[in-house]
N, C-alpha and C positions, 0 to 999 in steps of 0.2 A: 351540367355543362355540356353542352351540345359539342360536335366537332367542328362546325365552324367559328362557335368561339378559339377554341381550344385552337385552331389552325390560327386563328387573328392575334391572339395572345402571342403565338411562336413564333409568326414572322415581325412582331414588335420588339419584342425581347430583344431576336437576334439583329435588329437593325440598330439597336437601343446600343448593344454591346458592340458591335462594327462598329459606328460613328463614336464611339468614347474612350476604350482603352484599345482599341485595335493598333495606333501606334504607338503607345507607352509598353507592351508585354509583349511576350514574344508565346507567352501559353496560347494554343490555336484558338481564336474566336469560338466555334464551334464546339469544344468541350466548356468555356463559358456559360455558352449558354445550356446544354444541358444539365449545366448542374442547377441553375436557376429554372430552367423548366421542370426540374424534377418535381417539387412538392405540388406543381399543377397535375403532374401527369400521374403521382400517389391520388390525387384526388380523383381525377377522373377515370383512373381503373378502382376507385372505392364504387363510385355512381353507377359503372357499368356492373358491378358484383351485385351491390346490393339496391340499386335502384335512387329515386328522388325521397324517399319517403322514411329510410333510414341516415339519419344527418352523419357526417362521420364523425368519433369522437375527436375530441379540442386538441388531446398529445397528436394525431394523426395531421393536425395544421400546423401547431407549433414548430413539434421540434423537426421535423423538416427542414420546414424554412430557418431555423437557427441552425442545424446543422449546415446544410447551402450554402448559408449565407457566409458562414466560417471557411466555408472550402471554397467558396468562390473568390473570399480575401486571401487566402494561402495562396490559391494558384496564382490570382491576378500579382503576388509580390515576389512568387518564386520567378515566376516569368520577368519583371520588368527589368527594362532595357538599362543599358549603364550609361553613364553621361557619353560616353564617346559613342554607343550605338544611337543616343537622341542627337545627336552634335547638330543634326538637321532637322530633324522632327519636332523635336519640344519647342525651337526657337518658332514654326510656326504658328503653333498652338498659342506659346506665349507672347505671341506681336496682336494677337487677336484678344488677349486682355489686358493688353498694357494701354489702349486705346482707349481714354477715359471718355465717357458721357458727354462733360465739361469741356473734353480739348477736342473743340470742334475742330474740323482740315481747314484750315486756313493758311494762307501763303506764310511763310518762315524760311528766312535766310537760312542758308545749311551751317553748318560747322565747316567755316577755312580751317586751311592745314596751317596758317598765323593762329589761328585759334583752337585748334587741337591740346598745344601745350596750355594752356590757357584754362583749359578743362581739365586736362591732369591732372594742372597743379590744385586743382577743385578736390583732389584727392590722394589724403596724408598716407604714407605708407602707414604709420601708426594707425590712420583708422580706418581705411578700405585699400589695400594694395591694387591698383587697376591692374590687367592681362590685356583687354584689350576693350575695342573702341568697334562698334557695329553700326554702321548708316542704314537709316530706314527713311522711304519718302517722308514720313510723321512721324519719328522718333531717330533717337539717340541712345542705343542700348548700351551699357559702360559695365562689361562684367569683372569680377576678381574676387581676391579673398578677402571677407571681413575680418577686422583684429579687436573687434571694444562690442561690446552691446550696441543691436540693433539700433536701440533710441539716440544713443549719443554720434552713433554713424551718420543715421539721418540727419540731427539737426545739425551735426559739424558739417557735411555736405551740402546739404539745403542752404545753411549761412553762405558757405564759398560759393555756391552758385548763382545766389545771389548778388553778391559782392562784385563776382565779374561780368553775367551774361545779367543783372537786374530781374525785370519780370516777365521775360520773355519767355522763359518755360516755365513749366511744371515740372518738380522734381516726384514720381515717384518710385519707388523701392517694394520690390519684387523676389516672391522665392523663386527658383524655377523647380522645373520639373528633377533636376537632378541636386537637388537640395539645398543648392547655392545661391545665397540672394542676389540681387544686382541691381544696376539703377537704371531707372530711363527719363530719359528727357526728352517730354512731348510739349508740341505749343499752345503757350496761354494763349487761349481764343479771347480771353477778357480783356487782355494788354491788350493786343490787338486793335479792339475795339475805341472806339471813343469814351472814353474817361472821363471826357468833363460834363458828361448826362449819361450817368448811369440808368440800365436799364432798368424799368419798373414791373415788377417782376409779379407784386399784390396788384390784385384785380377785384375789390371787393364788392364793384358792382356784378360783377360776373357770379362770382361768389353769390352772395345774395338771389339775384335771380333762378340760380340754379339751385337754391334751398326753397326758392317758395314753387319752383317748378316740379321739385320732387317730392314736397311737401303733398302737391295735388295728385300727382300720380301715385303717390304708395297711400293714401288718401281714398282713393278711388278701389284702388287694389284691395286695401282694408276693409271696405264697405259691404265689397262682395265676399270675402273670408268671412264677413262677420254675419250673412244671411242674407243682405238686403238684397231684394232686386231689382237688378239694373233697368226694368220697364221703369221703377219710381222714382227715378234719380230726377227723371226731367219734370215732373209733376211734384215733388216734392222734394227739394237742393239738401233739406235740414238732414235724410236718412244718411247723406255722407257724413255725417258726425260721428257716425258708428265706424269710421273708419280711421278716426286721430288714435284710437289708441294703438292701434298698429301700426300707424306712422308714426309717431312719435317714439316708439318703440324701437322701431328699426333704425331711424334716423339718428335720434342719441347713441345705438351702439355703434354705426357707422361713422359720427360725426367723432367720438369721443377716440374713437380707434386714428382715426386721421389726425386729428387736435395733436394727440400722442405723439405723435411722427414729428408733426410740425412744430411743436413748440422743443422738445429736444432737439431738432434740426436748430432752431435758434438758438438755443444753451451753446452748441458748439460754433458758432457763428456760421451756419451753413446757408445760404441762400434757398431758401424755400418757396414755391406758390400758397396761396390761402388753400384749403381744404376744397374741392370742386364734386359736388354730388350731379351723378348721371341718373336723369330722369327717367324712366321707361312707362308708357300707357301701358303694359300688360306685365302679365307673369307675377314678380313680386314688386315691383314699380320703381323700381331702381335698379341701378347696374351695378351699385357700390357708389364709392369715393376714392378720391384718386390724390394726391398731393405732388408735386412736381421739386426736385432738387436741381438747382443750378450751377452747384458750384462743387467743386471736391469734396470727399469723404477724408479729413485731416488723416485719420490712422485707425485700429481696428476697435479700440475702445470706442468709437463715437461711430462706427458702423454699427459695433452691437450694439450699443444704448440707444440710436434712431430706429434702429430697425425692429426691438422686443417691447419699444416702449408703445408701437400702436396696440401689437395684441394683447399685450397684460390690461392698458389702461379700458378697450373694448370690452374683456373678460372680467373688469372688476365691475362694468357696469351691467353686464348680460347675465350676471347670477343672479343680483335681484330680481332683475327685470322677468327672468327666466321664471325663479320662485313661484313669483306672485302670480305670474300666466298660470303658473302648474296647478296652484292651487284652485284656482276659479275655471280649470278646466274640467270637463267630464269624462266618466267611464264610459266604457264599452266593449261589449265583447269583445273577444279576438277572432276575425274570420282571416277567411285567404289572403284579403284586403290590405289587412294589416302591412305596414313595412315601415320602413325608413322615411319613406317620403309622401306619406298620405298622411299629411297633419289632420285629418276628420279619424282617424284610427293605427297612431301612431303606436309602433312596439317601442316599450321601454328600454328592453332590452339590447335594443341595437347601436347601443351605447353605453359604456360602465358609466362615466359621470351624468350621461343622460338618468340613467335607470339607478343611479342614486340622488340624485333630485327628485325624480319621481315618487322615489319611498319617499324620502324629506316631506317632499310638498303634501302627498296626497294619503301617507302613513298607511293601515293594513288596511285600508281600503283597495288598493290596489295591490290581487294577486296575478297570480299565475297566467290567469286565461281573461285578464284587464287589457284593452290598447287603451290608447287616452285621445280623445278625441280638445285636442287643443283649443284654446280660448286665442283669440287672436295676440291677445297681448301675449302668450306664451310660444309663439307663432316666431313673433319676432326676436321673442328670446333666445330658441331653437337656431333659427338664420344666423342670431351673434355667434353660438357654437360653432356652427360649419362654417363661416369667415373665420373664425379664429383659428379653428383646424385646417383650412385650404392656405392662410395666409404662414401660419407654422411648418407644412409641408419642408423641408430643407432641401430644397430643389432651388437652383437657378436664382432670380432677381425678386422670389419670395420672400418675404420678411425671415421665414424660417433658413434660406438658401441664405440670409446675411448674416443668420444667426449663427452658424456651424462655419461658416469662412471666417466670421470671426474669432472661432474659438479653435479651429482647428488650419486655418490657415487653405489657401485655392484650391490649393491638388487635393488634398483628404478631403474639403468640400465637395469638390465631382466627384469624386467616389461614392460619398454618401447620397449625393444627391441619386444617381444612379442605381443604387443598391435602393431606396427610398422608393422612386416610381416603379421600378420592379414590385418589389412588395405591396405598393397600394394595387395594383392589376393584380396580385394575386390575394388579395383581401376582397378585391371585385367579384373575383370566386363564391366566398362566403357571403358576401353582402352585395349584392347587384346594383342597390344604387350609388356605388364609388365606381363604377365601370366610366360614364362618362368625364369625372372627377378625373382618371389616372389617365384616359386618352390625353384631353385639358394637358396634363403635367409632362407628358410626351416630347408635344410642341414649344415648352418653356427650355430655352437652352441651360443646360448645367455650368457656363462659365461665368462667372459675375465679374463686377466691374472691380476693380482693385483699389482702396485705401492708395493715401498719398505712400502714407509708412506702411503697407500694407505687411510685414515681416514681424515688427513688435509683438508679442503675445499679451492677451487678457491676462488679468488678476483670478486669484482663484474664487471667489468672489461672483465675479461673471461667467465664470465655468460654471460655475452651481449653478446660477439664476440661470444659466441656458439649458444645463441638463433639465433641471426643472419645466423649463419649458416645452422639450421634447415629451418630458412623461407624460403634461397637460395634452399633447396632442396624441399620445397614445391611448390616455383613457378617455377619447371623447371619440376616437377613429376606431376605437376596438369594443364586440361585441361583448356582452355581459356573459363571462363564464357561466356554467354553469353552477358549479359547486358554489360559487358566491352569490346565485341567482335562489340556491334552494335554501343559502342562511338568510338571506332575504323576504326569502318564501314570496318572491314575484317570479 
């Protein structure tokens, strides 16, 4: 680790931790961040001891970083502020995710002071006692104390609100930073609208177009993973046929990954786009897929179930797919070459589920000092692991970022999200190509949009299936110990 990483890393960190908890604690930013600097800078006085060529041992990465990461949640909770020191801070933090997607700025009558009581009475002392009533140019903030379970709050609230103001707003129901839920009321951009020609939201010619336009391009892409050369492409059209199996590879994971979303998005009647694949002439010939929501996230059970169901339903089809690549691929020495990301002399190692697929696939054929020089179709299998691990990330507006707000609710979301890019920049340490990966995660902000009922908690149930999820992207983001690398005997 050079010292200008090491200085790029530090001034990241500590921009990372400014712009996030620097108004919720009152612990100095600056002792933050060195305790999360710390397990870089154990590293980098290991390198400078003992050089590049003695790796350091796995406890020397470990428990660092689990220690840090314990004392960085200690301080960050000993420090935070109390409702009366956020009285101003957290409300702006929190007007910045009560702003749904869906409630686009559209003009909306304010709340008359004729209509103030009117709203009140939208709430039972028995089931939300109101304190008070906050004007926002695009919202209506109505904080107090709850008195019954979340769910029967919201829907008793929701009905009155409808009863008297119709569909003019959105109700939704929010924790705040100081632990108290609250409601806001932002404008239906839909009412709004023209109602009697709803908008048409499916584009299946677009759709289509842009599957037979990525079709050609990861097509093309394919053809040259797979050997041909591109001088015979034009004297002979047929050698891009060596190139469907990698498209149809990639495209099924991507497709099937989107499907996921989008038909769940339907289950809970959410307004969704067709599945849209971005084409690219180069690189791996696509950009992904992308699906578009138009309408509200009802509550947080149906944030997680849209949001886990694209990358399970991707990863149940990238195993096979993955398999059968591995087996029809070949060995190869291990030179310098070898990494992460040179699919002609891939280490297996640089992933636990990778590098037990690999045994799986290719049995004591592949030891120690084996890279695997990929078959294209396993190419694309590869690529489903890293979407599925980039999309699991629990950062910001990532499937995985919907995944932990579902299950832990906004505020303990940022946190983890936080704590999350942190650690993947410092897993860039060991494994160099997640460096551009954690920069990428940087730029993604850690506030997501909020559920209408966004307060109700998951079943235990979808606690599990999201823990689970997290491990899946542990053992595909984490390098293959050693000690389970030598029962392996790869």
């Amino acid at each position: 680790m050079t010292f200008w990483f090491l200085l790029l890393l530090g001034i990241a960190t500590y921009l990372i931790v400014q712009r996030s908890v620097a108004q919720i604690t009152r612990t100095p930013v600056w002792l933050l961040w060195l305790v999360l600097m710390t397990p870089a800078l154990i590293l980098n006085g290991w390198r400078l001891m003992y050089g590049t060529q003695q790796p350091p041992p796995p406890s020397l990465i470990i428990w660092p970083s689990i220690i840090c990461v314990l004392l960085y949640w200690l301080l960050f909770q000993w420090g935070r502020r109390t409702p009366r020191d956020t009285q101003t801070q957290p409300q702006a933090i929190e007007s910045q995710s009560v702003i749904h997607p869906t409630a686009e700025l559209v003009p909306v009558r304010p709340i008359e002071p004729t209509e103030e009581t009117q709203l009140r009475n939208c709430f039972p002392w028995s089931v939300y006692y109101i304190h008070n009533i906050e004007y926002r140019p695009q919202a209506v903030i109505c904080r107090g104390q709850i008195r019954t379970t979340p769910t029967q709050a919201y829907q008793q609230i929701k009905a009155n609100i409808e009863a008297q103001f119709g569909d003019r707003f959105l109700l939704i129901f929010q924790e705040g930073f100081n632990g108290k839920p609250f409601f806001v009321l932002v404008p239906n951009a839909q009412a709004a609208k023209n109602t009697s020609q709803p908008e048409k939201i499916t584009r299946p010619g677009l759709a289509s177009f842009l599957v037979l336009a990525t079709l050609a391009t990861t097509t093309l892409v394919g053809a040259t993973l797979a050997g041909a050369d591109p001088k015979q492409l034009a004297s002979d059209p047929s050698v891009l046929l060596q190139g469907l199996p990698y498209a149809l590879g990639l495209m099924t994971i991507l497709g099937i990954h989107e499907l996921g979303h989008y038909l769940t998005a339907r289950y809970y009647k959410i307004r969704a786009t067709l599945p849209y694949f971005v084409p690219l002439p180069f690189f791996l010939g696509t950009f992904g897929a992308f699906i578009q929501m138009r309408s509200p996230i009802p509550n947080r059970k149906a944030l997680f179930d849209v949001s886990i169901a694209g990358p399970l339903a991707g990863f149940v089809v990238t195993l096979p797919i993955l398999i059968w690549g591995l087996v029809n691929s070949e060995l190869v020495p291990m030179t310098d070459q070898t990494g992460l990301l040179n699919p002609e002399a891939l280490n297996p190692k640089s992933s636990i589920l990778l590098a037990l697929l690999s045994k799986l696939a290719l049995g004591s054929e592949l030891t120690s000092t084996s890279a695997i020089n990929l078959h294209p179709i396993a190419i694309a299998g590869f690529l489903g692991l890293i979407v599925t691990a980039l999309n699991l990330m629990p950062v910001g507006q990532l499937d995985g970022g919907h995944i932990v707000h579902a299950m832990f609710g906004q505020k303990t979301a940022i946190v983890i999200g936080q704590i999350s890019r942190l650690l993947l920049l410092l897993l860039s340490l060991v494994q160099s190509g997640f460096l551009v990966w954690a920069i990428i995660l940087l730029f993604i902000p850690l506030i997501d949009e909020p559920a209408l009922n966004d307060v109700t908690e998951l079943d235990n149930k979808r606690d599990i299936l999201g823990l689970l999820a997290m491990a899946l992207l542990i053992i595909i983001v984490l390098p293959l110990p050693q000690a389970i690398a030598n029962l392996l005997q790869i």
